[in-house]
C-alpha positions as CSV (number, residue, x, y, z in Angstrom):
1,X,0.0,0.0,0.0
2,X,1.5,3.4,-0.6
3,X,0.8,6.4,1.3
4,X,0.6,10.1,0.0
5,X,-0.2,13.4,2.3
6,X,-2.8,15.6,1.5
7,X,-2.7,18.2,3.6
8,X,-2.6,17.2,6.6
9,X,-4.7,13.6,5.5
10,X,-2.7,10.9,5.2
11,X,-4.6,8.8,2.0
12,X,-3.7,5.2,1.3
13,X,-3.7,4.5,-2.2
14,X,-3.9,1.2,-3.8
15,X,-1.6,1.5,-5.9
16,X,1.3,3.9,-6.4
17,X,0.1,5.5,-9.5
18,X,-2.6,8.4,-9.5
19,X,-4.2,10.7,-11.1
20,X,-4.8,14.5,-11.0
21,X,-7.8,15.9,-12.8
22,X,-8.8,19.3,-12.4
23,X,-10.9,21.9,-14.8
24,X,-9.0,24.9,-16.4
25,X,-10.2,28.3,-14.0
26,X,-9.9,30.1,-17.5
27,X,-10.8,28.5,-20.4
28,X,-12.9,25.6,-18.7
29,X,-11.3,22.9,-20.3
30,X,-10.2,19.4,-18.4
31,X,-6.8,18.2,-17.7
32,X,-5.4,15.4,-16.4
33,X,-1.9,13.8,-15.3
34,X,-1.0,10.4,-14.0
35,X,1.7,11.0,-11.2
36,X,3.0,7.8,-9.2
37,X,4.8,7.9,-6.0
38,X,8.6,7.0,-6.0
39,X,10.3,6.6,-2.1
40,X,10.3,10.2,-1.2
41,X,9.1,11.8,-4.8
42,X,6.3,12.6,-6.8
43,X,6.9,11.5,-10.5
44,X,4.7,13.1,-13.5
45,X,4.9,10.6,-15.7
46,X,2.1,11.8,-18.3
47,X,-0.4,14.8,-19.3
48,X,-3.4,15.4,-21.5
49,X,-5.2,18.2,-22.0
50,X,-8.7,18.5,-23.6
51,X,-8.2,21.3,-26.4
52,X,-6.2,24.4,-25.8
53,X,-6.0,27.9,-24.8
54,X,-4.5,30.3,-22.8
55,X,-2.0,28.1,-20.7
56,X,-3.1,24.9,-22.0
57,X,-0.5,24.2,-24.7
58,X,0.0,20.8,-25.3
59,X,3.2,19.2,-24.0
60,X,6.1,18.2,-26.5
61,X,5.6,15.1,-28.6
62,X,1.8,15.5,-27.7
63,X,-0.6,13.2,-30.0
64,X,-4.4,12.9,-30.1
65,X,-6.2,10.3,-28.2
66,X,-10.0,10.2,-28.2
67,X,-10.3,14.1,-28.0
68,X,-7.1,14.6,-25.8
69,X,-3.9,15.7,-26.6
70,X,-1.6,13.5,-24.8
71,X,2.3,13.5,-23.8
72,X,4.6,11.8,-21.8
73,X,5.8,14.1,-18.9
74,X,8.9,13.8,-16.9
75,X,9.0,15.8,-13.9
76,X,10.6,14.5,-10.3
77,X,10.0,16.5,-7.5
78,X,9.3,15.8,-3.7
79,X,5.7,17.8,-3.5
80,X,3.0,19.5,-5.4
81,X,1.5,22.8,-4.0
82,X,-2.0,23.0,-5.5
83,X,-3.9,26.7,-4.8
84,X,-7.4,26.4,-3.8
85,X,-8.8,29.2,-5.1
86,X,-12.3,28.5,-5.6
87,X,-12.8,29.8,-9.0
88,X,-13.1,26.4,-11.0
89,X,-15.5,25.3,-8.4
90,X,-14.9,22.2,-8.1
91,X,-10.7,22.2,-7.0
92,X,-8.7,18.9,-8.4
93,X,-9.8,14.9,-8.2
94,X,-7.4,12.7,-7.4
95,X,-8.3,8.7,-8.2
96,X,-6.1,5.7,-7.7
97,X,-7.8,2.3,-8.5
98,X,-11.9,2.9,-8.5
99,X,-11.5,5.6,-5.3
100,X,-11.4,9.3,-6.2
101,X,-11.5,12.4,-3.7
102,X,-12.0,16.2,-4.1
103,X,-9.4,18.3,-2.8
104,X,-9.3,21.9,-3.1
105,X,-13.1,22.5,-4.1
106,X,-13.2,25.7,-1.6
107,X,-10.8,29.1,-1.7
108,X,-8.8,28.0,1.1
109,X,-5.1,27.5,2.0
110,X,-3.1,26.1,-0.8
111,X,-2.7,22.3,-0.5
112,X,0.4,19.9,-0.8
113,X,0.5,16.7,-1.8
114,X,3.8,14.5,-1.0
115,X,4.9,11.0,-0.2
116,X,3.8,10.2,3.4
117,X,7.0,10.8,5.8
118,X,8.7,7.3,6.5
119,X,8.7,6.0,10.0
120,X,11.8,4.7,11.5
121,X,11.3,1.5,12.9
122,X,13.8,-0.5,14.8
């Protein structure tokens, strides 16, 4: 089972991939990216978009799939800082395996997302 803080919610996923999903504030148009968690790290390992606009270019090597533009991603980084604004009204969804949560939804404090910490144990 792998573990990934949201906030301050610990979340156990079933697997170590997820996905992000959230709908552009500005031009209304859904994006997704599959992240997986790697020891202490956050790993982007693809993106897709659903059209275009304004900050909502496709990604390099970016082909059309069913009405997305998809491309693989690599980005490495220990956490994600996601603003909960409240404009999109309805923040980010985050699914691993048939379970999905809202984060965000409300104009609030932005909110992290990182591996869980790793206990010590003797």
């Amino acid at each position: 089972m792998t573990c990934l803080a949201v906030g301050a919610t610990l979340l156990a996923l079933a697997a170590p991939g997820f996905t992000l999903s959230w709908t552009h504030s500005v031009e209304h148009v859904d994006w997704q990216e599959d992240w997986r968690v790697e020891g202490s790290a956050l790993v982007l390992e693809r993106a897709r978009v659903r059209g275009s606009g304004a900050g909502m270019e496709p990604g390099d090597g970016a082909t059309l799939e069913d009405g997305w533009w998809t491309w693989p991603a690599r980005l490495r980084t220990p956490a994600l800082v996601l603003a909960a604004s409240g404009a999109t009204g309805k923040g980010w969804t985050l699914c691993s395996g048939d379970a999905c949560h809202s984060i965000g939804a409300e104009s609030a404090t932005p909110v992290t997302l990182a591996p869980c910490p790793r206990r010590n144990t003797p």
